[in-house]
C-alpha positions in Angstrom: 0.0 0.0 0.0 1.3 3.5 -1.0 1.2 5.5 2.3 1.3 9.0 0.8 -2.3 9.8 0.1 -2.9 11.5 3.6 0.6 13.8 3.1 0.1 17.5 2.7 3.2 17.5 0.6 1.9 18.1 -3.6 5.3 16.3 -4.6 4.4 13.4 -2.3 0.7 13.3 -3.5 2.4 13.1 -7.2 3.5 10.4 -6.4 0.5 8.3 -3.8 -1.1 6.6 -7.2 2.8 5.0 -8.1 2.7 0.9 -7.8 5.9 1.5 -5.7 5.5 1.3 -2.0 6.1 4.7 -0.8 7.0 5.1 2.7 7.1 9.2 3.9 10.1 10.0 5.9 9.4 8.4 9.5 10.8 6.2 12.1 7.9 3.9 11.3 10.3 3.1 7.6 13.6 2.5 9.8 11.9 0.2 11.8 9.7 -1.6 8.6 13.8 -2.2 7.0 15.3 -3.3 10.0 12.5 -5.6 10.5 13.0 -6.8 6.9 16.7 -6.8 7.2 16.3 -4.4 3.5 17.8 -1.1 2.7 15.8 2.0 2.4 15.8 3.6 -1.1 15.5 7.6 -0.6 14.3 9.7 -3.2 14.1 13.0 -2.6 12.7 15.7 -5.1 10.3 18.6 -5.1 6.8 19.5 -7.2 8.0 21.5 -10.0 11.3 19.2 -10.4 11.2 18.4 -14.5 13.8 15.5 -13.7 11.8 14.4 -11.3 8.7 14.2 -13.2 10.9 12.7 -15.6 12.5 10.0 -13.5 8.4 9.0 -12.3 7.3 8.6 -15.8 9.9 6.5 -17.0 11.0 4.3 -13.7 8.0 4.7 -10.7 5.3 4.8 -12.8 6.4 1.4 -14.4 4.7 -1.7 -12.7 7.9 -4.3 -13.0 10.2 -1.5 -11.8 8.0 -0.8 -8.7 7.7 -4.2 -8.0 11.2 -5.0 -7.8 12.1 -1.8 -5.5 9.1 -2.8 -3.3 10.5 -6.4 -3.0 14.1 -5.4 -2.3 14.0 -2.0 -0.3 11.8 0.2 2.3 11.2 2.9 -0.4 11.0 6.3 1.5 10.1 9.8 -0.6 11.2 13.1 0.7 9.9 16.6 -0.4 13.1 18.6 0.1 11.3 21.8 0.3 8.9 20.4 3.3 12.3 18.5 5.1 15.5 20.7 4.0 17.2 19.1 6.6 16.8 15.7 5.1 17.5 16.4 1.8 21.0 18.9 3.2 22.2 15.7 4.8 22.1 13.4 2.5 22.8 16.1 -0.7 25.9 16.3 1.5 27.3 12.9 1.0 25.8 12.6 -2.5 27.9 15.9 -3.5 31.2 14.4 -2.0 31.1 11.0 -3.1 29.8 12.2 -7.1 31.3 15.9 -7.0 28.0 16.5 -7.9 24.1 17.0 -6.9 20.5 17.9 -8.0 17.2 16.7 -7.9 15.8 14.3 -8.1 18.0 12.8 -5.6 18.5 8.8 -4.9 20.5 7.9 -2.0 20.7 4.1 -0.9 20.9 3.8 3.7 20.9 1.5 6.1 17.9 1.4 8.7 19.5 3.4 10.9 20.1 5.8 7.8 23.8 5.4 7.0 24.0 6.5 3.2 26.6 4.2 1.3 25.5 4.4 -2.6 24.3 8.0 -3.8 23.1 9.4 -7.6 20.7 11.5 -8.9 18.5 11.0 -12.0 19.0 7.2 -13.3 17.9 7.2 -16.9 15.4 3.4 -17.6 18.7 2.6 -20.0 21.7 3.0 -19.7 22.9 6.8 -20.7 26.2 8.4 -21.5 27.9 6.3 -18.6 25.0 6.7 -16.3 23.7 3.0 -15.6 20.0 2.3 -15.6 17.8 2.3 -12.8 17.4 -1.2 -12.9 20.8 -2.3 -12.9 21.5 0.2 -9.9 19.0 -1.5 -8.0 20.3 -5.0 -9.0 23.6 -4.1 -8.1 22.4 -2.7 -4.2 20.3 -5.2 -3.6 23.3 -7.7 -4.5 26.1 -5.9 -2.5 23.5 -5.8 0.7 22.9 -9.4 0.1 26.2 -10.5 -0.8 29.0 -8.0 0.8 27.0 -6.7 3.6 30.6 -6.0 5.5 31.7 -3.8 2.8 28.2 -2.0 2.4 28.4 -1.0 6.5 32.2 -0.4 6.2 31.5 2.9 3.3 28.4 3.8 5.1 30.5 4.4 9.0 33.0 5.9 7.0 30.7 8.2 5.4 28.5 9.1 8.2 31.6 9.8 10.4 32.6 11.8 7.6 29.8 14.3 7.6 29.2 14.1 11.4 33.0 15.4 11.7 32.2 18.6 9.5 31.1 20.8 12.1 32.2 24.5 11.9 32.9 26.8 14.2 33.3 29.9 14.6 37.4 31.1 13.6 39.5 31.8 16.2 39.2 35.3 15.6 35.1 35.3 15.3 35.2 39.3 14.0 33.3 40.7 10.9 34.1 41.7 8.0 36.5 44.8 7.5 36.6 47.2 4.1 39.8 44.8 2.8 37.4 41.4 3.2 34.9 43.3 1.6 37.4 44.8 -1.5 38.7 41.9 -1.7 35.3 39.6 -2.2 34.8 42.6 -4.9 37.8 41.8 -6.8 37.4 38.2 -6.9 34.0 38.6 -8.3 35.8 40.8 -10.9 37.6 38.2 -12.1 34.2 35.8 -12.7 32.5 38.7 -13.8 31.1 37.4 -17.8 31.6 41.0 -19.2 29.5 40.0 -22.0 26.4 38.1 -21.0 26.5 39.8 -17.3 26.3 36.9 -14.0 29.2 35.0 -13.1 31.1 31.7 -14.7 29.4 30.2 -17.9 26.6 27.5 -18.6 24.1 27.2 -16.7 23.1 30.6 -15.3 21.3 31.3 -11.8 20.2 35.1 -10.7 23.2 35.6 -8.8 20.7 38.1 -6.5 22.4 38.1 -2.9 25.4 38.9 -4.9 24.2 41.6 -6.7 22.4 43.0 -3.6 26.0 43.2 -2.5 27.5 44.8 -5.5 24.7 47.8 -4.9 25.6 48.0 -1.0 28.9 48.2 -1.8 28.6 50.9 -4.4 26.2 53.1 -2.2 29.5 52.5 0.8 31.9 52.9 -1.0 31.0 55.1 -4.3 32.6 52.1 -6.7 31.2 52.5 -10.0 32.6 49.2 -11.4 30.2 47.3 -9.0 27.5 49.6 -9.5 27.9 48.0 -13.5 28.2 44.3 -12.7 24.8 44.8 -11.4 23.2 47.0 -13.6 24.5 45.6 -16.5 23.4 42.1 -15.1 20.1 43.1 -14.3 19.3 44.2 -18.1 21.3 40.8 -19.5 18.4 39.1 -17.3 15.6 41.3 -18.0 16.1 41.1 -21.8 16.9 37.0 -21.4 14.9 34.4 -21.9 14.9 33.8 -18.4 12.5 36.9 -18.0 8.8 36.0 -18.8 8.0 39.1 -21.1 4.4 38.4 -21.3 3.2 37.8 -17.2 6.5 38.7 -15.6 8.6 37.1 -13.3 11.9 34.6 -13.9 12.4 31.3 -14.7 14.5 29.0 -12.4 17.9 29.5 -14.5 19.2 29.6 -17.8 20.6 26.6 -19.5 23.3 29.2 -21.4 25.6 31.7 -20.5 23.8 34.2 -22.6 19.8 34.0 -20.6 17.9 32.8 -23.7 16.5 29.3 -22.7 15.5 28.7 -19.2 14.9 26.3 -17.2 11.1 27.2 -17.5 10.3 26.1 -13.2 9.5 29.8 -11.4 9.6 29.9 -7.8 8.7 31.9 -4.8 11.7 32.3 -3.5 13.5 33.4 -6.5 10.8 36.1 -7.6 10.7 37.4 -4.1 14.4 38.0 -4.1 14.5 39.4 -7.6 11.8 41.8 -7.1 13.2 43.1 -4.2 16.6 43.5 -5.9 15.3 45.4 -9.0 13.0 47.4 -6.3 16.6 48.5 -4.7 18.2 49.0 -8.3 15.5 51.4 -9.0 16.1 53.2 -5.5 20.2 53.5 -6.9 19.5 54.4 -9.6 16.2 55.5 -11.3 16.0 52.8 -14.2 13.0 52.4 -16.2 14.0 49.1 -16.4 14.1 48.1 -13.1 10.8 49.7 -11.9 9.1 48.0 -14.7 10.7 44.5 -13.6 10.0 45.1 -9.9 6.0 45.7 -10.2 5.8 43.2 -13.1 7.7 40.3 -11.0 5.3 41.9 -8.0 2.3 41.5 -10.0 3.0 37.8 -10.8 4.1 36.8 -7.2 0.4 38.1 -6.8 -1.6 37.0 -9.9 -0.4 34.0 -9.5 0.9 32.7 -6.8 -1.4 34.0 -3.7 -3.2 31.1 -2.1 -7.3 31.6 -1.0 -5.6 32.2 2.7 -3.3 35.0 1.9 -0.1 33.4 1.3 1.8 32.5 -1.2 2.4 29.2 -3.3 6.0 27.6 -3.6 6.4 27.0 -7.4 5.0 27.2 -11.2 5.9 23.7 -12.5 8.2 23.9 -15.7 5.6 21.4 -17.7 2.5 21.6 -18.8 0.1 20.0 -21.8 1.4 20.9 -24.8 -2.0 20.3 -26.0 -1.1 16.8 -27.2 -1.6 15.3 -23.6 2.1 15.0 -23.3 3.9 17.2 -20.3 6.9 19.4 -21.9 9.1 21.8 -20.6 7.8 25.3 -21.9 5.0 24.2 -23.5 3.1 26.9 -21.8 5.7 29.6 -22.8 7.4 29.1 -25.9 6.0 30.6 -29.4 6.5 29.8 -33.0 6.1 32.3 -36.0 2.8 30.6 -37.0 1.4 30.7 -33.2 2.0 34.4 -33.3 0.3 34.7 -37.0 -2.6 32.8 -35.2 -3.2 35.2 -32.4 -1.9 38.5 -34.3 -2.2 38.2 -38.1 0.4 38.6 -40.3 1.9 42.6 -39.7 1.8 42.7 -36.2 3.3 38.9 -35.9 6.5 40.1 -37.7 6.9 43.0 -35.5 6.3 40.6 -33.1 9.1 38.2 -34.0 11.5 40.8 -34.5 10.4 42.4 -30.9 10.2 39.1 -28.8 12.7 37.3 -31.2 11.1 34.7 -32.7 12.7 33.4 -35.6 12.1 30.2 -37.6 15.1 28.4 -36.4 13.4 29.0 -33.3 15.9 29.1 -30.1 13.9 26.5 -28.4 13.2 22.6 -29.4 11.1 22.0 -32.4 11.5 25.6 -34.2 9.9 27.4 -31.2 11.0 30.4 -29.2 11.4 31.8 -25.8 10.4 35.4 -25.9 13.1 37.6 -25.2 14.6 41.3 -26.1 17.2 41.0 -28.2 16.8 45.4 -29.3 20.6 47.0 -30.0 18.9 50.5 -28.6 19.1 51.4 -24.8 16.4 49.5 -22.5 15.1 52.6 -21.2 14.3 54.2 -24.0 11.1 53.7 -25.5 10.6 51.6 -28.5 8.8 52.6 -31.9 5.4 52.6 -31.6 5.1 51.3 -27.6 1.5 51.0 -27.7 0.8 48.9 -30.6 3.4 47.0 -28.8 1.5 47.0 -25.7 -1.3 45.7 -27.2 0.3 42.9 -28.9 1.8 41.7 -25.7 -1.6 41.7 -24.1 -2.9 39.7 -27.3 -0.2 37.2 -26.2 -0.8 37.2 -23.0 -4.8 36.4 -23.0 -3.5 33.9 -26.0 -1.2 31.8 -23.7 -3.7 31.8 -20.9 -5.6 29.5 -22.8 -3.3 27.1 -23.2 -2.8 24.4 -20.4 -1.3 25.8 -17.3 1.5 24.8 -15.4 0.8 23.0 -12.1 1.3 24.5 -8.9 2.9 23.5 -5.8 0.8 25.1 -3.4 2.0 24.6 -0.1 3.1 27.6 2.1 7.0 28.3 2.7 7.9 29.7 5.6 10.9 30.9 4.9 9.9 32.3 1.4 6.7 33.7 2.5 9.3 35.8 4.8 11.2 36.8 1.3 7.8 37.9 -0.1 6.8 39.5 2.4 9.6 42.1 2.5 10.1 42.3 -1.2 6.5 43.4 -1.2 6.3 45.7 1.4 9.2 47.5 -0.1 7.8 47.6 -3.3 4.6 48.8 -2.5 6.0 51.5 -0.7 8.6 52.7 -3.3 6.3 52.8 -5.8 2.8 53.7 -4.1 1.4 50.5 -4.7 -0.7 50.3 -1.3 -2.1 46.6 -3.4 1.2 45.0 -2.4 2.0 46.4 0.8 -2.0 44.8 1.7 -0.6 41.6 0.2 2.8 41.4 2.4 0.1 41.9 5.6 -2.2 39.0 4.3 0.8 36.7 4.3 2.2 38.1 7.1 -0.9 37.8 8.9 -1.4 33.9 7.7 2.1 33.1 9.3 1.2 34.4 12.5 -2.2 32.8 12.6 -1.3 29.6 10.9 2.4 29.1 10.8 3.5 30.7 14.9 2.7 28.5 17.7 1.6 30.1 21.7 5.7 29.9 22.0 6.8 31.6 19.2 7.5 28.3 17.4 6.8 28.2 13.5 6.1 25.3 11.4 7.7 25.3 8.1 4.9 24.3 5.6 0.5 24.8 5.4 -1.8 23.6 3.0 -4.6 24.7 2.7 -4.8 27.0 5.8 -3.3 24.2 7.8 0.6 23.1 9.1 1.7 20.5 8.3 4.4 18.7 10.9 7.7 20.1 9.8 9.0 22.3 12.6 10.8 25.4 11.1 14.6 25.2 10.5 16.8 28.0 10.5 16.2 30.0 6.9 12.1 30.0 8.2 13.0 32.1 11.5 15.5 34.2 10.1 13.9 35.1 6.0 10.1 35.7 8.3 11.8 37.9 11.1 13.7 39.6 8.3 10.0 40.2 6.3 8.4 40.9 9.8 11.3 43.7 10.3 10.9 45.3 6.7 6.5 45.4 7.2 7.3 47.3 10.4 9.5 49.9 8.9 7.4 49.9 5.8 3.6 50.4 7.9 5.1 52.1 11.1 3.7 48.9 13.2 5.6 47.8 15.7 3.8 44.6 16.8 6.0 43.5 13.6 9.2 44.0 15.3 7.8 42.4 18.2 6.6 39.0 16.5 10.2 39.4 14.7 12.0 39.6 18.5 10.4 36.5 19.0 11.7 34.6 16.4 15.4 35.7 17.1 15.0 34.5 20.8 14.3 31.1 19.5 17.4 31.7 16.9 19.9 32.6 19.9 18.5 30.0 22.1 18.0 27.0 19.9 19.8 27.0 16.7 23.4 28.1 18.0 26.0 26.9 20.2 28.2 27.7 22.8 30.7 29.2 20.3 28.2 31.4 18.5 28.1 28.9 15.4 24.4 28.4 14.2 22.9 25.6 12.8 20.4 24.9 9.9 17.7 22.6 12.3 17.0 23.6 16.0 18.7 21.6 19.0 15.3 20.0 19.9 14.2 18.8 16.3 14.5 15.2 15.3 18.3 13.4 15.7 19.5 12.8 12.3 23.3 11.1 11.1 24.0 14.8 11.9 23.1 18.2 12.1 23.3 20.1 9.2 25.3 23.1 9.2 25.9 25.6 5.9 27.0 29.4 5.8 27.1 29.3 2.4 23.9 30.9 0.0 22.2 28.4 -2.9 19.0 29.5 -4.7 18.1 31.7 -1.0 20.6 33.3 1.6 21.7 30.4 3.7 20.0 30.2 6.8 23.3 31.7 8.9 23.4 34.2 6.6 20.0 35.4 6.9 19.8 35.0 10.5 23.3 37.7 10.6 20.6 40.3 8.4 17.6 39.6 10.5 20.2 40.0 13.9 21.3 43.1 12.8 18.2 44.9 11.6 16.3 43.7 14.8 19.0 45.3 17.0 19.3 48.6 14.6 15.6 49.3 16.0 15.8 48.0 19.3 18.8 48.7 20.6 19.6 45.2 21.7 23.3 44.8 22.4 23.2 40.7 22.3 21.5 40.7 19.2 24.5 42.8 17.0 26.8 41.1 18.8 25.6 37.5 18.0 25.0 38.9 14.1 29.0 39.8 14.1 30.1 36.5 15.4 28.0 35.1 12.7 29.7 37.2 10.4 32.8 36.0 10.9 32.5 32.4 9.0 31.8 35.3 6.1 35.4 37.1 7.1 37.0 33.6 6.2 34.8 32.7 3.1 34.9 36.5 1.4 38.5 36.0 -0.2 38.2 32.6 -1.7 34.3 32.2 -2.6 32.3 35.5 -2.6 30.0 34.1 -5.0 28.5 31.5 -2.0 28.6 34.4 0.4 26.8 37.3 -0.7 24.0 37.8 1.6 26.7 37.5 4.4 28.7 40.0 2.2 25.5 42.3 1.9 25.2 41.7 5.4 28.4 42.6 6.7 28.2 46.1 4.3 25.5 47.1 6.8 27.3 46.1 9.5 29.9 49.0 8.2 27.8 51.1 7.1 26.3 51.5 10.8 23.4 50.9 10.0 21.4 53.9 9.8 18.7 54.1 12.1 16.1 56.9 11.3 13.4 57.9 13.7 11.1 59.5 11.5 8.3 61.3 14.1 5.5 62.8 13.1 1.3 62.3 12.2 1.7 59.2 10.2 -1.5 61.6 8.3 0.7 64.3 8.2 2.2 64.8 4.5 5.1 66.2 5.9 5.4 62.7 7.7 4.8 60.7 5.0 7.3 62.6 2.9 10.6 62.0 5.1 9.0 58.5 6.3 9.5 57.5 2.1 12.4 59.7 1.8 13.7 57.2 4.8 12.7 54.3 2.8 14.2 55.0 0.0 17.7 55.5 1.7 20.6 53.5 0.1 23.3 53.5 2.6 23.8 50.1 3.7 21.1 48.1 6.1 19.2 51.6 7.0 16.3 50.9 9.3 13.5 52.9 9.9 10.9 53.5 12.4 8.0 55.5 12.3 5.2 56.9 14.3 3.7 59.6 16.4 5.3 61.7 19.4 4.6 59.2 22.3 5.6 58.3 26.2 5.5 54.8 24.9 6.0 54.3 21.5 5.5 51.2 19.5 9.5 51.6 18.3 12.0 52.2 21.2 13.9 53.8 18.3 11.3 56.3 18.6 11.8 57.1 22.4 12.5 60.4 23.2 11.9 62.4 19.8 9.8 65.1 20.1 8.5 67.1 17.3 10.6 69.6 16.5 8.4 73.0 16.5 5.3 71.0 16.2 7.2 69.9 13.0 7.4 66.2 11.9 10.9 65.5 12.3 13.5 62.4 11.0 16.4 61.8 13.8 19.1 59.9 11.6 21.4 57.7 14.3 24.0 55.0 14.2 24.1 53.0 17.9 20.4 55.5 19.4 23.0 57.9 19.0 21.2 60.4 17.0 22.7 63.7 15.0 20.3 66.6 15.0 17.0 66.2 13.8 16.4 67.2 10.1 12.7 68.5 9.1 13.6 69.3 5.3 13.2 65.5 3.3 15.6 66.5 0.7 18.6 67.1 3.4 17.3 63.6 4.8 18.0 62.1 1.0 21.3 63.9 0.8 22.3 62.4 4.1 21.3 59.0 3.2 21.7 58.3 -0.4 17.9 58.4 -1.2 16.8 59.0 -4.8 13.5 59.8 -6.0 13.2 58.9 -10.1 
C-alpha cells in the first residue's frame, strides 16, 4: 500500500497513485527495514522538479520497476522543500562521493540511515555512462545481500565523515573589515562574464544576494565598477529568456551563459528575491527598467501565486500539456512564428518576432522560441510605436492563458513567505502601490495565525490554511523575522518588530551553540546522522546568513546589544569565506556592508496623516546607505518603536532623527537634506 495519500506535501501526493510502495520519511520506515533486514531507497525531489517528473514517468510509474524496488527496499520519498534538513544531509554525502548534486535525488541507507551508494536522475537505460535504474537496484540489492561487510564499512565511513564537518566559529570570530569586503569585490571581478552579465558560464542562476552586495557596496563605497556588474546584469536578465516578457517574473535559470532558454520552473523564492533587488536598483538608480521588472515580478508573485488564505504558493511547474496530452518543458511559454500569426495576423506577428525574437530556427526545441529582447537600442528608452506594442503583448498574454497551465505546488514556505513578504512591502512603498503592501500583511498575517505556535515556534509548511508537521529550520525564522522587520518599517507597526524579537530569541536560544556557530535545524528537532550546518547561499541566503541580516536589523531598531553582537560573530565564517568564494557568500557580504555602514537608524516622528510625515518617512525608505532601518510613528511616552523614544516634534514639525548605535545627529525637518544624508533618490 502506497502510504502517501494523507501527506500534505503536492510532490508526495504526485506520487501516492505509483505501484511503488512509498514510505514518507518516518521512524515507522527505519523500523519496517530493520524488520525486513532491507535497505531504504530515498528519493528526494520537489513538485516542479522536471527531472523528477521525468524519473516518475519512465521508472516509478512502471509496474515491474516498482515491483522489484518494493521487494528489495523500504522505499521512503522526501519533499526537500517540506524537510531541507533531510534532503542537506544526505545532498551532503551525494555531492562528496559524485562531486556533484541535483534533484531528483537517490540515495541508498541503512535502517538506521547510513548513506553508502548516492546518484541523482537514473535514466530506464543506460545513458552516456550513467547506468539504468534497474541495474543500480540490482547491483544494491546484491552488494547488501552479498558484501553486507563492505556496504556498512563505506556507510560508517561516510556518516563519520559528515558528522565530523562541524564548523565553528574562527578563532578570531570578528566581521568583515573594508579589505574582506574589496577583496570579495575583486574576486568577483575576475568571474564577472563581461558580455552576458552573471558569473562563470553555462548554466546561469540570478546571482541576487550577490548583486544586492554589489549595490551596497557601491552606495558604501562610491565604486562605480560594482555599480555596472549589477546594472549591466540586471538588463542581461531582463532582456533573457529567463524573463517572462508576457506575465512577468523569472524562470528558475538559464541553460546558457547568454539567458535565452531557461529552465522554464519559477519559484517563490526566486521572484521574491529578484523583485526586491530590482526594487533597490531602481532606488540606486532611477531605471525604467528596473521599476518596470520590480511591479511586473510583484504583479506575478500576486496574480499567480497568492493562495485563497493569503499566502503564497511555492512554485509554477516547468511542464504543462502541450496540447497533445504529453507534459513538456515550456509548453506553456514558448512561441513559433505561426502561433503568433494565429493570435496577431500577419503585420503585427513580424513586429512581433523581431520584438520578442522569434525566428524560424526557433531558439527552443522543435522551431519554437522563448520570448526575449534581443533590441541593439538602450532598455530605457522607449521603443517605436510602444503602444501597438503594448497591445500585442496583451494579445499574447490572453492567448497563452488558454493554453494548459503549469501546475502549482501550493504549499506555504515559511521561509519564502518571509522573502515575499519584504520584497513586497518595499515595493509597495517605493512605488505607491498600497495593493502590495496589503498583500505582504495578508501573508504576514497567515504566518502568524497559521504558521507561529503560543511559544513563538513556527512550522515550516501549510496547505490549505493548515501546518503540516515540519517544525521550522533556520532559513524560516531568520527570511520571516527579516519580512516581519521590513513590514514594520514599511507600515510604522511595531507589533511587527515584536513578533520578529520572538523569532530571534528562539534563533539565539535553539539554533546556536556555545561558540556562536548556528545551525540549519534547531537543537530540539528530530536526531538525524548529523546536524546540518551551511553558511554558504544556494537559490536563497543560507540560513546563517540570513539570521546575521535579520540580527542586525532587529538590533538597529531595538537597541539590543546581544542581538548585534551575535550577528557579528555570525559574520565572521563570512570574514574567512569572502576571499576565496564571494560568489556562495553574498548575503553575508550584503550583510556585513550594513554592519559598516552602521546601520542607519532613522526615527522619522510625526502624524503618520501628516504629509510632511509621510514625505521623510518614504524619503527614509528610500535610503541607500547600507542596512538603513526605519521607524516611524507619532510623538509618544510609549512608543511602538524604542527607536522612537524620546523624539519630540521639533516646533510641532514632523521631524527624521538619523542615528547609528540611538545615538542620534540633530533632527532634520527638510526631506531633501534627509535624502542627501542617506543616499535616497526619487526617479
Amino acid at each position: 500500500m502506497n502510504r502517501l495519500a494523507h501527506e500534505q506535501s503536492p510532490y508526495l501526493l504526485q506520487h501516492a497513485s505509483n505501484p511503488v510502495d512509498w514510505w514518507p520519511w518516518s521512524q515507522q520506515a527505519k523500523e519496517e527495514a530493520e524488520r525486513r533486514d532491507t535497505p531504504i531507497l530515498l528519493s528526494v525531489g520537489y513538485a516542479s522538479c522536471h527531472w523528477c517528473h521525468v524519473m516518475a514517468r519512465e521508472s516509478f510509474e512502471d509496474a515491474e520497476t516498482a515491483a522489484y524496488m518494493n521487494a528489495h527496499f523500504v522505499c521512503v520519498k522526501v519533499d526537500r522543500e517540506e524537510r531541507p534538513d533531510v534532503d542537506a544531509v544526505y545532498m551532503e554525502a551525494v555531492q562528496a562521493a559524485t562531486g556533484h548534486g541535483g534533484w531528483p535525488m537517490t540515495v541508498f541507507l541503512t535502517p538506521g540511515g547510513e548513506p553508502f551508494y548516492f546518484g541523482t536522475y537514473f535514466p530506464p537505460r543506460p545513458l552516456h555512462g550513467t547506468p539504468a535504474f534497474r541495474q543500480v537496484l540490482e547491483g544494491v540489492r546484491a552488494a547488501w545481500a552479498d558484501r553486507r561487510e563492505e556496504v556498512a564499512d563505506v556507510a560508517a565511513r561516510v556518516t563519520a565523515d559528515l558528522t565530523g564537518r562541524a564548523l565553528g566559529l574562527p578563532a578570531d570570530a570578528s566581521p568583515p573589515g573594508p579589505d574582506a569586503l574589496g577583496a570579495a569585490l575583486l574576486g568577483l571581478t575576475r568571474d564577472y562574464d563581461s558580455r552576458h552579465g552573471g558569473f562563470g558560464g553555462a548554466p546561469k542562476f540570478p546571482p541576487v544576494m550577490v548583486l544586492e552586495f554589489l549595490l551596497r557596496h557601491h552606495a558604501r563605497t562610491g565604486a562605480e565598477g560594482a555599480l555596472q556588474m549589477a546594472a549591466d546584469t540586471a538588463e542581461h536578465m531582463a532582456r533573457g529568456g529567463i524573463y517572462d516578457q508576457l506575465g512577468g517574473g523569472f524562470a528558475r535559470y538559464a541553460v546558457d551563459r547568454e539567458w535565452i532558454v531557461p529552465h522554464f520552473e519559477k519559484t517563490l523564492s526566486d521572484n521574491a528575491l529578484l523583485c526586491r533587488f530590482y526594487a533597490h536598483l531602481w532606488r540606486a538608480t532611477g531605471s525604467a527598467l528596473a521599476r518596470r521588472v520590480a511591479l511586473e515580478t510583484a504583479d506575478f508573485l500576486v496574480r499567480e501565486l497568492r493562495t485563497p488564505e493569503g499566502g503564497f504558493a511555492s512554485a509554477l511547474d516547468a511542464d504543462s500539456d502541450d496540447g497533445t496530452g504529453r507534459h513538456v518543458e515550456g509548453a506553456s511559454y514558448v512561441w513559433t512564428p505561426e502561433q503568433l500569426r494565429e493570435v496577431l495576423g500577419e503585420d503585427d506577428a513580424a513586429l512581433a518576432a523581431a520584438h520578442y525574437g522569434v525566428t524560424p530556427e526557433g531558439t527552443f526545441e522543435h522551431g519554437s522560441s522563448v520570448l526575449r529582447l534581443p533590441r541593439t537600442d538602450g532598455f530605457d528608452s522607449p521603443p517605436v510605436d510602444a503602444a501597438r506594442l503594448d497591445r500585442i503583448r496583451c494579445a499574447l498574454l490572453a492567448a497563452r492563458d488558454e493554453r494548459p497551465a503549469p501546475g502549482r505546488d501550493d504549499k506555504v514556505v515559511a521561509a519564502w513567505n518571509g522573502l515575499a513578504i519584504a520584497a513586497l512591502a518595499e515595493t509597495g512603498a517605493y512605488f505607491d502601490r498600497p495593493d502590495l503592501v496589503e498583500a505582504a500583511l495578508g501573508a504576514a498575517d497567515l504566518l502568524v495565525r497559521v504558521h507561529l505556535d503560543t511559544h513563538g515556534r513556527l512550522s515550516r509548511t501549510s496547505r490549505d490554511g493548515r501546518t503540516g508537521t515540519n517544525t521550522g529550520v533556520l532559513e524560516d525564522y531568520a527570511d520571516v523575522a527579516e519580512g516581519f522587520l521590513t513590514l514594520a518599517s514599511v507600515t510604522g507597526e511595531g507589533v511587527w518588530t515584536d513578533f520578529a524579537g520572538l523569532l530571534l530569541d528562539h534563533v539565539l536560544d535553539r539554533f546556536r551553540d556555545d561558540s556562536g556557530a548556528l545551525y540549519d535545524t534547531a537543537a530540539d528537532a528530530e536526531t538525524l546522522i548529523h546536524r546540518p550546518q551551511d553558511p554558504t547561499d544556494n537559490a536563497t541566503p543560507s540560513g546563517w546568513n540570513a539570521a546575521a541580516g535579520a540580527l542586525l536589523t532587529y538590533a538597529a531598531l531595538t537597541g539590543s546589544t546581544p542581538h548585534r553582537a551575535a550577528a557579528e560573530q555570525a559574520l565572521s565564517v563570512v570574514r574567512a569565506l569572502a576571499p576565496r568564494a564571494p560568489r556562495f557568500v553574498g548575503h553575508g557580504l550584503a550583510v556585513a556592508e550594513a554592519l559598516l555602514a552602521g546601520p542607519y537608524e532613522v526615527a522619522v516622528v510625526g502624524a503618520p496623516e501628516d504629509p510632511r510625515t509621510r514625505a521623510l518617512h518614504r524619503t527614509a525608505l528610500l535610503a541607500t546607505s547600507p542596512g538603513t532601518v526605519v521607524a516611524a510613528g507619532p510623538p509618544s511616552p510609549a512608543p511602538e518603536f524604542p527607536l522612537l523614544a524620546d523624539r519630540p516634534l521639533v516646533d510641532g514639525t514632523p521631524a527624521a532623527y538619523l542615528c547609528r548605535g540611538f545615538v542620534c545627529d540633530r533632527p532634520e525637518t527638510d526631506p531633501d537634506e534627509v535624502a542627501r544624508r542617506l543616499g535616497s533618490h526619487e526617479a
